[in-house]
C-alpha angles and dihedrals in degrees: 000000000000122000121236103263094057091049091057086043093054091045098042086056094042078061099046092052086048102062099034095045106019095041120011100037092047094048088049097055080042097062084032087065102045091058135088106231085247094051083045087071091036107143117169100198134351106259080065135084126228125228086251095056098041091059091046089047092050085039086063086037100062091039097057093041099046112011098044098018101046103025091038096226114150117282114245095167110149088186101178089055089066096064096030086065109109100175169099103264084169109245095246096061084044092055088039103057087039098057085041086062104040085054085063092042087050092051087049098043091054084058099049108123130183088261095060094046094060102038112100120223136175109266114167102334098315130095101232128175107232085252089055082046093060092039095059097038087052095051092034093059084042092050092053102040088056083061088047090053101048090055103047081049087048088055108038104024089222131144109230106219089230088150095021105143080028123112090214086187090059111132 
C-alpha cells in the first residue's frame, strides 16, 4: 500500500505528463503543421518571437529545468541562441529533437519521488524545489504554445480543433 505522499507524487506527475504530452506537444506540432516553413519563422517586428524560435526556446527550457535542474545532469543552455535563430531549422529536426526530449523527460519524470520533489536546487538563476521545477516547466510550455497558437490563428485564420469531440458547455 502506498503512503500518502507517494499517492499525491505519483498524481501530481500523472498530471504533469498530461498536460506536456496529452495537451501542449501535441498543440505545437499542431500550429508546426499548419505553417509554411517560411510562416514558421514568421516574426512581425523585432521585439517579437517566431514559431520557430518559441519551440527551440521551450525545447532549452525544458532541458535546463528538468534535464539538467531535476535530474541534476550538466547544464549545456545557450539561451540567446534560441531567440537569435532566424531559420529555417527545417520542422522535422525541430519535432525530432523535441520527441527525443520528451522521451528523457518521460524517463525522469517515472523516477520522480517525494523526495525529489521537495528538495530545492539551483536552475537559472533561481532556487526551485523540483515541484516548483514541473510546475514551471508545465505553464511555461503552455504559455508559449498559446503564442504559438495565436500566430498560427493570425496567419491562417483557422480554428485549431483543440476541443473538438468536447461539449465545452457541459456542466
Amino acid at each position: 500500500m502506498q503512503d500518502k505522499s507517494s499517492t499525491l507524487t505519483n498524481t501530481f506527475i500523472v498530471e504533469i505528463k498530461r498536460r506536456l504530452f496529452g495537451e501542449s506537444i501535441p498543440r505545437l506540432k499542431k500550429c508546426l503543421d499548419k505553417l509554411s516553413d517560411e510562416q514558421i519563422w514568421y516574426r512581425p517586428n523585432n521585439s517579437s518571437n517566431s514559431v520557430g524560435n518559441l519551440v527551440l526556446h521551450l525545447h532549452g527550457n525544458v532541458r535546463q529545468w528538468v534535464v539538467a535542474g531535476l535530474a541534476k545532469n550538466p547544464d549545456v543552455r545557450e539561451r540567446q541562441k534560441e531567440f537569435d535563430e532566424k531559420g529555417p531549422v527545417p520542422r522535422a529536426q525541430m519535432i525530432g529533437d523535441m520527441d527525443q526530449l520528451m522521451l528523457e523527460v518521460d524517463q525522469i519524470l517515472n523516477k520522480v519521488s517525494t523526495k525529489d520533489l521537495l528538495e530545492v536546487r539551483d536552475v537559472q538563476g533561481f532556487k526551485e524545489s523540483g515541484l516548483s521545477i514541473l510546475v514551471h516547466i508545465t505553464e511555461h510550455f503552455s504559455y508559449h504554445v498559446g503564442q504559438m497558437t495565436y500566430i498560427v490563428k493570425m496567419l491562417k485564420d483557422t480554428d485549431m480543433g483543440y476541443y473538438d469531440g468536447h461539449n465545452l458547455d457541459a456542466k
